[in-house]
PyMOL Python script that loads the backbone (N, CA, C, O; Angstrom):
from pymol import cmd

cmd.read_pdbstr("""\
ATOM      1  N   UNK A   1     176.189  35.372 158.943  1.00  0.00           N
ATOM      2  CA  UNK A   1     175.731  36.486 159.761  1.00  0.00           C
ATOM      3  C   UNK A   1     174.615  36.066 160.718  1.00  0.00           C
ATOM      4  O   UNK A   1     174.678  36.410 161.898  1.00  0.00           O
ATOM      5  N   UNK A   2     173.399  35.194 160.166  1.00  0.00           N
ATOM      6  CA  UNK A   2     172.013  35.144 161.124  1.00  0.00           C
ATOM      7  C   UNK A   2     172.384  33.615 161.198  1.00  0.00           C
ATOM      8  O   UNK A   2     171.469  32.999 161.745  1.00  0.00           O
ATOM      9  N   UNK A   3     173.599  32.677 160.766  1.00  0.00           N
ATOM     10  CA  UNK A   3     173.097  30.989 160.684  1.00  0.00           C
ATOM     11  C   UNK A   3     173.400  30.316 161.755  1.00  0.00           C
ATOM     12  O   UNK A   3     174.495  30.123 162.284  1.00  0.00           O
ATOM     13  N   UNK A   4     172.286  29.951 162.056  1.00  0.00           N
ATOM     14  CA  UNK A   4     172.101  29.160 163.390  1.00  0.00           C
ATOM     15  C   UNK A   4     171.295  30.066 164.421  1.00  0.00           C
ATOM     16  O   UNK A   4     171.612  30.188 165.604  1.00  0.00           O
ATOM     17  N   UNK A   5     170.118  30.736 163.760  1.00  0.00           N
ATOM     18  CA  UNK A   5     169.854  31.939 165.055  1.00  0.00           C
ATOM     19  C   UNK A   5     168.274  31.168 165.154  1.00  0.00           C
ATOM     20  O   UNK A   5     167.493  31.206 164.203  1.00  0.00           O
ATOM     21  N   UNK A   6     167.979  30.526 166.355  1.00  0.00           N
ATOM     22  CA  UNK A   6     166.839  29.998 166.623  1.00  0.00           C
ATOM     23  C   UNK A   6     165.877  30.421 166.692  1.00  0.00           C
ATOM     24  O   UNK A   6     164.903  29.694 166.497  1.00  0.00           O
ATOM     25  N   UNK A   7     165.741  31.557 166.948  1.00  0.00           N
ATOM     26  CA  UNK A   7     164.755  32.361 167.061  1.00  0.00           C
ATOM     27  C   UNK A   7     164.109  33.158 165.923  1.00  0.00           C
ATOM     28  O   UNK A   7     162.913  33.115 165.635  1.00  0.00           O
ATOM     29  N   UNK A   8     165.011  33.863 165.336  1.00  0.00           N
ATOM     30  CA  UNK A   8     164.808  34.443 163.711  1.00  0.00           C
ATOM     31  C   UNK A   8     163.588  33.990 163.036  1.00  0.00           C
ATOM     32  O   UNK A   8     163.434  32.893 162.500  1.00  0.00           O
ATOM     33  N   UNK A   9     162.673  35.016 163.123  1.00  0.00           N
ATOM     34  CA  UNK A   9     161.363  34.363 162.221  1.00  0.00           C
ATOM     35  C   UNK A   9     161.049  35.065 161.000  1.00  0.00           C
ATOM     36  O   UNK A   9     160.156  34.591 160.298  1.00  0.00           O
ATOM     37  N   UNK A  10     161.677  36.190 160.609  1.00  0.00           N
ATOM     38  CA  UNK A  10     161.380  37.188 159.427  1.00  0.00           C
ATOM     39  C   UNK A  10     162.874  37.759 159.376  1.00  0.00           C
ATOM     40  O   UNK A  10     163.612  38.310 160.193  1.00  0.00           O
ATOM     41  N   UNK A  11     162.996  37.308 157.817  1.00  0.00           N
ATOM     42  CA  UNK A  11     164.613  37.863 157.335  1.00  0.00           C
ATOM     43  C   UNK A  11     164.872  39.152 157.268  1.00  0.00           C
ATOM     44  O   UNK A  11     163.865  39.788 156.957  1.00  0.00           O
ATOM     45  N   UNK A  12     165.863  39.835 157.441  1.00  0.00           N
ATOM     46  CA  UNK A  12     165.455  41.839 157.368  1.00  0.00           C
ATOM     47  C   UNK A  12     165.804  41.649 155.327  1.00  0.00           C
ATOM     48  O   UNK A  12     166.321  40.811 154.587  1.00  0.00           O
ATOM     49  N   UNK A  13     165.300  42.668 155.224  1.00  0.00           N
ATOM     50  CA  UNK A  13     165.847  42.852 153.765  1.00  0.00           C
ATOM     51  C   UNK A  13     167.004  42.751 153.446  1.00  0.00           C
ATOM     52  O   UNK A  13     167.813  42.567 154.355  1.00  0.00           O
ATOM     53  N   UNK A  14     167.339  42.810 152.473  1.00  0.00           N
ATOM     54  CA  UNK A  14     168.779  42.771 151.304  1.00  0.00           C
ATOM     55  C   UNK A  14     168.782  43.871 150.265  1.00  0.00           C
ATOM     56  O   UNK A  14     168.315  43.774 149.130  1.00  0.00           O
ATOM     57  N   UNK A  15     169.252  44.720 150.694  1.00  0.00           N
ATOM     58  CA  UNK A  15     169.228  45.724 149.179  1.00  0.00           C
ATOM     59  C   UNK A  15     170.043  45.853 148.377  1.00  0.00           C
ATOM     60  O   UNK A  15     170.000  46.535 147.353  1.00  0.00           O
ATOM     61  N   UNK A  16     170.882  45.190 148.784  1.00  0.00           N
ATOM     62  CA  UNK A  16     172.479  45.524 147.489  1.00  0.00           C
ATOM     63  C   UNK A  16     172.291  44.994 146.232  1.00  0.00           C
ATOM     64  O   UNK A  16     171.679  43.935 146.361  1.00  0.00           O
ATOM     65  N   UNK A  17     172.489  45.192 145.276  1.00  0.00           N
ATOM     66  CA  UNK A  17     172.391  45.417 143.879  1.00  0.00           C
ATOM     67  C   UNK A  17     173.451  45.032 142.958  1.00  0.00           C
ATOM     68  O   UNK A  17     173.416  44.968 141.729  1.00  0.00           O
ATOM     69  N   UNK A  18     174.644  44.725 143.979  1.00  0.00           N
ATOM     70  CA  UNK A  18     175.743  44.656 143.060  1.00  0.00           C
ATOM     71  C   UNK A  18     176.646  43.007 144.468  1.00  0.00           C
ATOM     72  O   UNK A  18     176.792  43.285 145.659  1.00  0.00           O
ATOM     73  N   UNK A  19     176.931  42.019 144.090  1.00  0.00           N
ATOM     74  CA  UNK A  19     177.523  41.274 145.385  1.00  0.00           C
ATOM     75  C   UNK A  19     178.831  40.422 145.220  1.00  0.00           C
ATOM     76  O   UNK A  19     178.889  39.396 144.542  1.00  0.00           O
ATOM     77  N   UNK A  20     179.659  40.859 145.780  1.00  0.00           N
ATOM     78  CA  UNK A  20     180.754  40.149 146.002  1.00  0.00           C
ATOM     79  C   UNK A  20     180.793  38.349 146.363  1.00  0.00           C
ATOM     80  O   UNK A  20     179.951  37.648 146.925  1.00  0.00           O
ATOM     81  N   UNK A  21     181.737  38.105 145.951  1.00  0.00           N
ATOM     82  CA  UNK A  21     182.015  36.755 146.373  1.00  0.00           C
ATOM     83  C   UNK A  21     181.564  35.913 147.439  1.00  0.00           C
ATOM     84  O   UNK A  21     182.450  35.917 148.293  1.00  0.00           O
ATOM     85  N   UNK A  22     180.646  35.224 147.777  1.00  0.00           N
ATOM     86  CA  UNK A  22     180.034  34.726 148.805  1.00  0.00           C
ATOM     87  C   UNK A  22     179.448  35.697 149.589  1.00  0.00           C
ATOM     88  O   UNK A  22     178.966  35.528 150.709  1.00  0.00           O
ATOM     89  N   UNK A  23     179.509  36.746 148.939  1.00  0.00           N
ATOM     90  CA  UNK A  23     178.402  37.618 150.086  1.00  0.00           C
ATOM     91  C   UNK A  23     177.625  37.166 151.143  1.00  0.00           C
ATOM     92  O   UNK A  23     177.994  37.345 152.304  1.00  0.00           O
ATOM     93  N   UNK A  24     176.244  36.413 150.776  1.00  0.00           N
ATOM     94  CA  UNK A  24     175.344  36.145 151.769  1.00  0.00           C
ATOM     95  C   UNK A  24     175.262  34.710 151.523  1.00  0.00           C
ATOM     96  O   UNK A  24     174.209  34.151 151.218  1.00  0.00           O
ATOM     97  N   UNK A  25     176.563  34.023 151.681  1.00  0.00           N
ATOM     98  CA  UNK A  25     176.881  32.625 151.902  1.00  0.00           C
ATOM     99  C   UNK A  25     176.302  31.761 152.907  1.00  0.00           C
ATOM    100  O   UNK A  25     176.922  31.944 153.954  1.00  0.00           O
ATOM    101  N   UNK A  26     175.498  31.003 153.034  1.00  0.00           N
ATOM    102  CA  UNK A  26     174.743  30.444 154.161  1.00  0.00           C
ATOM    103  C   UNK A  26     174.217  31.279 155.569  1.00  0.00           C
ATOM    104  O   UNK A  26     174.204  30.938 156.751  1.00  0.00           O
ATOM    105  N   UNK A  27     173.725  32.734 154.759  1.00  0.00           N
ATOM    106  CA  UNK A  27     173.567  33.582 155.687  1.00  0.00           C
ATOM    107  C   UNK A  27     172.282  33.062 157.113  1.00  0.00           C
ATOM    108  O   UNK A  27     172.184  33.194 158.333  1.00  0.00           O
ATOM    109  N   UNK A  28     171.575  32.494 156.072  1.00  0.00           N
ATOM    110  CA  UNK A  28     170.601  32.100 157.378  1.00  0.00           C
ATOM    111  C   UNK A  28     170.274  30.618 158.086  1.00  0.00           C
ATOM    112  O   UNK A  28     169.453  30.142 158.870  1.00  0.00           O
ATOM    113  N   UNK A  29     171.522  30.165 157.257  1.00  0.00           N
ATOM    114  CA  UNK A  29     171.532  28.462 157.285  1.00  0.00           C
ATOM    115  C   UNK A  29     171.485  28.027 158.437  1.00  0.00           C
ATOM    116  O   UNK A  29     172.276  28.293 159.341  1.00  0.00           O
ATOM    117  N   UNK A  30     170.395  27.210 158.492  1.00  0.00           N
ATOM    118  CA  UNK A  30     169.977  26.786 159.988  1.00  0.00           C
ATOM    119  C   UNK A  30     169.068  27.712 161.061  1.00  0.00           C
ATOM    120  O   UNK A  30     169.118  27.614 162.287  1.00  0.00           O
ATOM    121  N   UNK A  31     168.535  28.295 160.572  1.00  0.00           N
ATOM    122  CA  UNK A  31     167.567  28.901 161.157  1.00  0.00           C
ATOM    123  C   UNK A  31     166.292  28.513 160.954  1.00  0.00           C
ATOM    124  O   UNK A  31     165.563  28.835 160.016  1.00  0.00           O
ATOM    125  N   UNK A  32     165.904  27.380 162.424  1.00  0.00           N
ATOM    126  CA  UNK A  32     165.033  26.485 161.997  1.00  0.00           C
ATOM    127  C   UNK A  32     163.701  27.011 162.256  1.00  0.00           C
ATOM    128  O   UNK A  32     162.767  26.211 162.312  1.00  0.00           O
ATOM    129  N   UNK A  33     163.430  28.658 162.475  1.00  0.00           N
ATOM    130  CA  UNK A  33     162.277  28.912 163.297  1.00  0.00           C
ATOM    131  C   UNK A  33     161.693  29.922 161.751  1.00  0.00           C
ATOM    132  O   UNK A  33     160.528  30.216 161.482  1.00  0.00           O
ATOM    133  N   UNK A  34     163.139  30.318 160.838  1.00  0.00           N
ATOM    134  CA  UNK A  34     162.437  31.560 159.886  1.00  0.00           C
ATOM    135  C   UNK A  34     161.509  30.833 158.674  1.00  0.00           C
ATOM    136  O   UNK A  34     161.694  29.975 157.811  1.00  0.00           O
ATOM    137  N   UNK A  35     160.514  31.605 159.083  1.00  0.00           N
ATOM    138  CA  UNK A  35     159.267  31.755 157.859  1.00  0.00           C
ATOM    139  C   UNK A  35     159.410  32.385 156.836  1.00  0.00           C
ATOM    140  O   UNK A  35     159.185  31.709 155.833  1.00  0.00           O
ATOM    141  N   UNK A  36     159.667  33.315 156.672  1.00  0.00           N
ATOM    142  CA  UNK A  36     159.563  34.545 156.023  1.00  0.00           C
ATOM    143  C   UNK A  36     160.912  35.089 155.169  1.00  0.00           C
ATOM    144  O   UNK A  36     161.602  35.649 156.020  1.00  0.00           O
ATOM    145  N   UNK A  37     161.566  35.170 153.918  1.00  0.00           N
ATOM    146  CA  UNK A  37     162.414  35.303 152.938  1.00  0.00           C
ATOM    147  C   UNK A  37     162.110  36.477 153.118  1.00  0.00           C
ATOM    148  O   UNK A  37     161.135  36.826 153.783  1.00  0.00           O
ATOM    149  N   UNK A  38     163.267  37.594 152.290  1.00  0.00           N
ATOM    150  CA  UNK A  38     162.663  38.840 152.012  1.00  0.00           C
ATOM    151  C   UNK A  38     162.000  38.684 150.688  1.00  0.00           C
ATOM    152  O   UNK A  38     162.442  37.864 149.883  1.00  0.00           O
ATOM    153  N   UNK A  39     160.903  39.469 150.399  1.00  0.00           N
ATOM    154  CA  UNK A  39     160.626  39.022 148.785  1.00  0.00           C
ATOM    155  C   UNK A  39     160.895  39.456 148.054  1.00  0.00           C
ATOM    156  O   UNK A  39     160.345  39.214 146.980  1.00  0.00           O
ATOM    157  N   UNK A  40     161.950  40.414 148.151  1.00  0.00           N
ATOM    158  CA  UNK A  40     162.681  39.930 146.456  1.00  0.00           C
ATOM    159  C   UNK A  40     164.377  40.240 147.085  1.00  0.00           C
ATOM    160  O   UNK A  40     164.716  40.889 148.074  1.00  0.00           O
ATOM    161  N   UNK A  41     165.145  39.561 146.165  1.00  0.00           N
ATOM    162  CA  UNK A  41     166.927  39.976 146.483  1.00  0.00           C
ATOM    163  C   UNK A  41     167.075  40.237 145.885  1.00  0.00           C
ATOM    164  O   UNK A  41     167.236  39.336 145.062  1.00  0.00           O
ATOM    165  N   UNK A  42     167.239  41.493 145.363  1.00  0.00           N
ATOM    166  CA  UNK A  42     167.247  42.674 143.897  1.00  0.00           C
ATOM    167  C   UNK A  42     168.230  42.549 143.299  1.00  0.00           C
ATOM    168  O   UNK A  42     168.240  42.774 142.089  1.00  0.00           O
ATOM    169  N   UNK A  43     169.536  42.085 144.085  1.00  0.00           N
ATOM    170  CA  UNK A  43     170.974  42.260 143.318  1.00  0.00           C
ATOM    171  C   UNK A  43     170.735  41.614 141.398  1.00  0.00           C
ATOM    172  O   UNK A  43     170.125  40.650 140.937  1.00  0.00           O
ATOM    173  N   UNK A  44     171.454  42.578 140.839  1.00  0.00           N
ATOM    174  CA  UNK A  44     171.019  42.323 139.527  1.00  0.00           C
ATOM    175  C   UNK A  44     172.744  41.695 139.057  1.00  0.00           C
ATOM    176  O   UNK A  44     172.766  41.241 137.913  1.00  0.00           O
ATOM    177  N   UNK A  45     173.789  41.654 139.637  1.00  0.00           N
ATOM    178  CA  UNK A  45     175.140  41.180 139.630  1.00  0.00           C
ATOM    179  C   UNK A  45     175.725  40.659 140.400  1.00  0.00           C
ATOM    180  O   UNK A  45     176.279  41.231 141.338  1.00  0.00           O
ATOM    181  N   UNK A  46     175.747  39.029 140.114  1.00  0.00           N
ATOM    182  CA  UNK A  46     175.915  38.279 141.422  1.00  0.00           C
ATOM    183  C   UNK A  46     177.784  37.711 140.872  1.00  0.00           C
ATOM    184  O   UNK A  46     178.223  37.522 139.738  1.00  0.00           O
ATOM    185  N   UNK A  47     178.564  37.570 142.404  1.00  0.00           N
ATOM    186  CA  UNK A  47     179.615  37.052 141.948  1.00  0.00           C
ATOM    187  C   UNK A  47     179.646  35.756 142.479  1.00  0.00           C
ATOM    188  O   UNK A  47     179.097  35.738 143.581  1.00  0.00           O
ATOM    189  N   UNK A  48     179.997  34.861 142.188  1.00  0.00           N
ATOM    190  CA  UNK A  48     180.654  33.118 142.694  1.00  0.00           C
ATOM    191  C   UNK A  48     180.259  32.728 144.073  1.00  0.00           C
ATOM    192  O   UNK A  48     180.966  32.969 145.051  1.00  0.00           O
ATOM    193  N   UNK A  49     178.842  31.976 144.141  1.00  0.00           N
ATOM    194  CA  UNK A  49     178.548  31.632 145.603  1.00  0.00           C
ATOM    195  C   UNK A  49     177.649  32.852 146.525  1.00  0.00           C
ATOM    196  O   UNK A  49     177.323  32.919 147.710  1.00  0.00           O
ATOM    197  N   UNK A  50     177.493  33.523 145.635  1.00  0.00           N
ATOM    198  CA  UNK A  50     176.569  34.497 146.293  1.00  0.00           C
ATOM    199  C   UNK A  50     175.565  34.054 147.300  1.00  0.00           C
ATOM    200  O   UNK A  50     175.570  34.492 148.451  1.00  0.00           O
ATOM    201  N   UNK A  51     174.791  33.270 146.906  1.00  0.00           N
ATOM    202  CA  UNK A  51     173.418  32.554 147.651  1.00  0.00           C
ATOM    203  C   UNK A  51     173.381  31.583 148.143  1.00  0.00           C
ATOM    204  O   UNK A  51     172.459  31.217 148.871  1.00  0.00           O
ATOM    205  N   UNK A  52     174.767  30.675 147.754  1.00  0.00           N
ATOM    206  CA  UNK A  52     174.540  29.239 147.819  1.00  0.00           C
ATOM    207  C   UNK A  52     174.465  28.869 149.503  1.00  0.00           C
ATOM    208  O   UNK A  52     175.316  29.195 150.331  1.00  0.00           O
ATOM    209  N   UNK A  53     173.618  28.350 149.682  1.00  0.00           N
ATOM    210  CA  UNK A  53     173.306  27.881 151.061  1.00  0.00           C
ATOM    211  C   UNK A  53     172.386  29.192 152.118  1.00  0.00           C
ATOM    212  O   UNK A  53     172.407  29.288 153.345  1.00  0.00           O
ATOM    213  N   UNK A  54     171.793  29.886 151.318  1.00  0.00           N
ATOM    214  CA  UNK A  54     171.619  30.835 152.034  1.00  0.00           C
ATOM    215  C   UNK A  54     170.607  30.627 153.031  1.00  0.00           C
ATOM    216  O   UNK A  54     170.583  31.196 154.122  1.00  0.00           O
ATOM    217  N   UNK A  55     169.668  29.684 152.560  1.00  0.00           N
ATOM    218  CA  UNK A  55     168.855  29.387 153.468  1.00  0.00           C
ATOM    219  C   UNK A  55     168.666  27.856 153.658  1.00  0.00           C
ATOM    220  O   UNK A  55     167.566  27.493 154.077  1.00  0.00           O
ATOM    221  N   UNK A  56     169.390  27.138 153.458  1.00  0.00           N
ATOM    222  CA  UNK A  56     169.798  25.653 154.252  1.00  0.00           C
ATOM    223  C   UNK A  56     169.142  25.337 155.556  1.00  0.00           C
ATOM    224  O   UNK A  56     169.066  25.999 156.591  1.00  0.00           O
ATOM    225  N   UNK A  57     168.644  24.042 155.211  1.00  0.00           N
ATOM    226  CA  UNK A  57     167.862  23.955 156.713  1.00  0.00           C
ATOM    227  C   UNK A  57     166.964  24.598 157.029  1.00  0.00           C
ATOM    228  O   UNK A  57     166.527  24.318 158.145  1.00  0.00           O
ATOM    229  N   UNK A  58     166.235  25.753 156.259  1.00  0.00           N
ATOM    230  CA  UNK A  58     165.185  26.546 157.151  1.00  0.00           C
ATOM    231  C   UNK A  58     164.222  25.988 156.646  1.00  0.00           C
ATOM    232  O   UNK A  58     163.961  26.277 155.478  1.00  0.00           O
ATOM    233  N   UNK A  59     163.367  24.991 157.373  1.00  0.00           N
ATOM    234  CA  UNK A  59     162.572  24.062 157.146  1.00  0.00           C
ATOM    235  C   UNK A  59     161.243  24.739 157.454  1.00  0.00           C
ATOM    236  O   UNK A  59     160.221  24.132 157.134  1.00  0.00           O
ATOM    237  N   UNK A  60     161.132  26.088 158.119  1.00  0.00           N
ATOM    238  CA  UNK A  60     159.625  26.805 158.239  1.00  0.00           C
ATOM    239  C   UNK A  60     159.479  27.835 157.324  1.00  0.00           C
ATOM    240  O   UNK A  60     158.619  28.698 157.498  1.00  0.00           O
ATOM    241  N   UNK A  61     160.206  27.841 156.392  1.00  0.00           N
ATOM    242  CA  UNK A  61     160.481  28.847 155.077  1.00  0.00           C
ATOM    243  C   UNK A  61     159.093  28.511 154.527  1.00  0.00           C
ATOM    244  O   UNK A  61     158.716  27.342 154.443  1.00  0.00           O
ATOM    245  N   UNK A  62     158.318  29.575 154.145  1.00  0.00           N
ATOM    246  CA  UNK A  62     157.289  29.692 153.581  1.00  0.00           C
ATOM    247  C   UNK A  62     156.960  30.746 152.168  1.00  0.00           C
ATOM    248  O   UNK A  62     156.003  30.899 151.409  1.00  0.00           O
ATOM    249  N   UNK A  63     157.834  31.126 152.262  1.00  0.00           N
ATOM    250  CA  UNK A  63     158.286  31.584 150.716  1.00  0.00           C
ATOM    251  C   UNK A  63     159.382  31.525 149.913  1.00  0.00           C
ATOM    252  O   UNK A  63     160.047  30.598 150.376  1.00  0.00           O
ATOM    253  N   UNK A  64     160.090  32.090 148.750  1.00  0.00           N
ATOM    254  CA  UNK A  64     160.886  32.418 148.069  1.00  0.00           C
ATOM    255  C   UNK A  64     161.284  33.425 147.693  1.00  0.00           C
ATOM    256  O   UNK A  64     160.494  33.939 146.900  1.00  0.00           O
ATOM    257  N   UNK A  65     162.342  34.118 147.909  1.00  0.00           N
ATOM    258  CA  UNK A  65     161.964  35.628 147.065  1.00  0.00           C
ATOM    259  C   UNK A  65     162.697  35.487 145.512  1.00  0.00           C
ATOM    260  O   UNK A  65     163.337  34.586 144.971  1.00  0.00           O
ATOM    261  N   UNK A  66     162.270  36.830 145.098  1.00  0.00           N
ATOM    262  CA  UNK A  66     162.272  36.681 143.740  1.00  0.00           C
ATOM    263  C   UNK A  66     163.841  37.269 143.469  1.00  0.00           C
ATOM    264  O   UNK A  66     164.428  38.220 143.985  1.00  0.00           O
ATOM    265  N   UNK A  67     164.297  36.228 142.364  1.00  0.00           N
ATOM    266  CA  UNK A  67     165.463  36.306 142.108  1.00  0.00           C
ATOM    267  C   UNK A  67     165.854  37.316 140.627  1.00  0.00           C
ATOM    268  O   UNK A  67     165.842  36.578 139.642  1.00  0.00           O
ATOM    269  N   UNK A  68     166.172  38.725 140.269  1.00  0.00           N
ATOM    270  CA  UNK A  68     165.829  39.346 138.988  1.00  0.00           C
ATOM    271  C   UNK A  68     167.742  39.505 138.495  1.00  0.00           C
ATOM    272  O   UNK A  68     168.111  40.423 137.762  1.00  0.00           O
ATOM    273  N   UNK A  69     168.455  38.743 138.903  1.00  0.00           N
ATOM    274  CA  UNK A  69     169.881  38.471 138.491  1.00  0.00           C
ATOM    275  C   UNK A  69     169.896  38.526 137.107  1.00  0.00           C
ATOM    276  O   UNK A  69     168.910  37.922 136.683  1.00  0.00           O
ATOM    277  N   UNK A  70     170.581  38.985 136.209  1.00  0.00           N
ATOM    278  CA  UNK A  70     170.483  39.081 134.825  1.00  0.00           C
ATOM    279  C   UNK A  70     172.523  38.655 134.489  1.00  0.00           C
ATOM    280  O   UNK A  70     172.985  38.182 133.450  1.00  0.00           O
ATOM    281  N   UNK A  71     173.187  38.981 135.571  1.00  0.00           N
ATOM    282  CA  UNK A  71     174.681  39.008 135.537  1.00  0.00           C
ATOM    283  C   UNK A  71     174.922  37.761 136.121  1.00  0.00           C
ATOM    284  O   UNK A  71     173.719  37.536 136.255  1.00  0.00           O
ATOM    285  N   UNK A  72     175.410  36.819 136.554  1.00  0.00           N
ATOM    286  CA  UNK A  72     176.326  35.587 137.077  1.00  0.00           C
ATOM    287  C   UNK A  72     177.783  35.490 136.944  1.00  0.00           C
ATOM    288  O   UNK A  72     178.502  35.835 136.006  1.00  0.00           O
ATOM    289  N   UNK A  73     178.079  34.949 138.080  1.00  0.00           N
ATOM    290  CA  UNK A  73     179.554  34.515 137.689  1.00  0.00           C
ATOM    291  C   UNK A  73     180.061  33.347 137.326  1.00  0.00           C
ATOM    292  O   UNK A  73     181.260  33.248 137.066  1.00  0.00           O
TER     293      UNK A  73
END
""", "prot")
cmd.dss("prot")
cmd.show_as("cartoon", "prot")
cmd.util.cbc("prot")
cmd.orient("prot")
């Protein structure tokens, strides 16, 4: 959705709670300008690849948000 957006300096939130299959799959990958994670990704039921790569490359990342997943696939 945002990967490869140069400019992008603050992620918008994530509220979903429940996530399908690669949902937010290298959503911001390569966005070499974002600082800012949302702080927290609430989803408490993640399915296969949910996150993986989500933030790849964002080398001005200055936080983490908090991960409260209790479900996996």
């Amino acid at each position: 959705m945002f990967a490869g957006c140069e400019y992008l300096k603050i992620a918008p939130k994530l509220p979903a709670t429940t996530l399908a299959y690669n949902c937010y799959y290298s959503m911001f990958s390569g966005c070499l300008a974002l600082e800012k994670a949302p702080d927290i990704l609430p989803a408490t039921t993640l399915a296969n690849n949910c996150y993986q790569r989500m933030f790849y490359g964002c080398s001005m990342l200055k936080n983490t948000p908090i991960l409260p997943a209790t479900v996996l696939a």
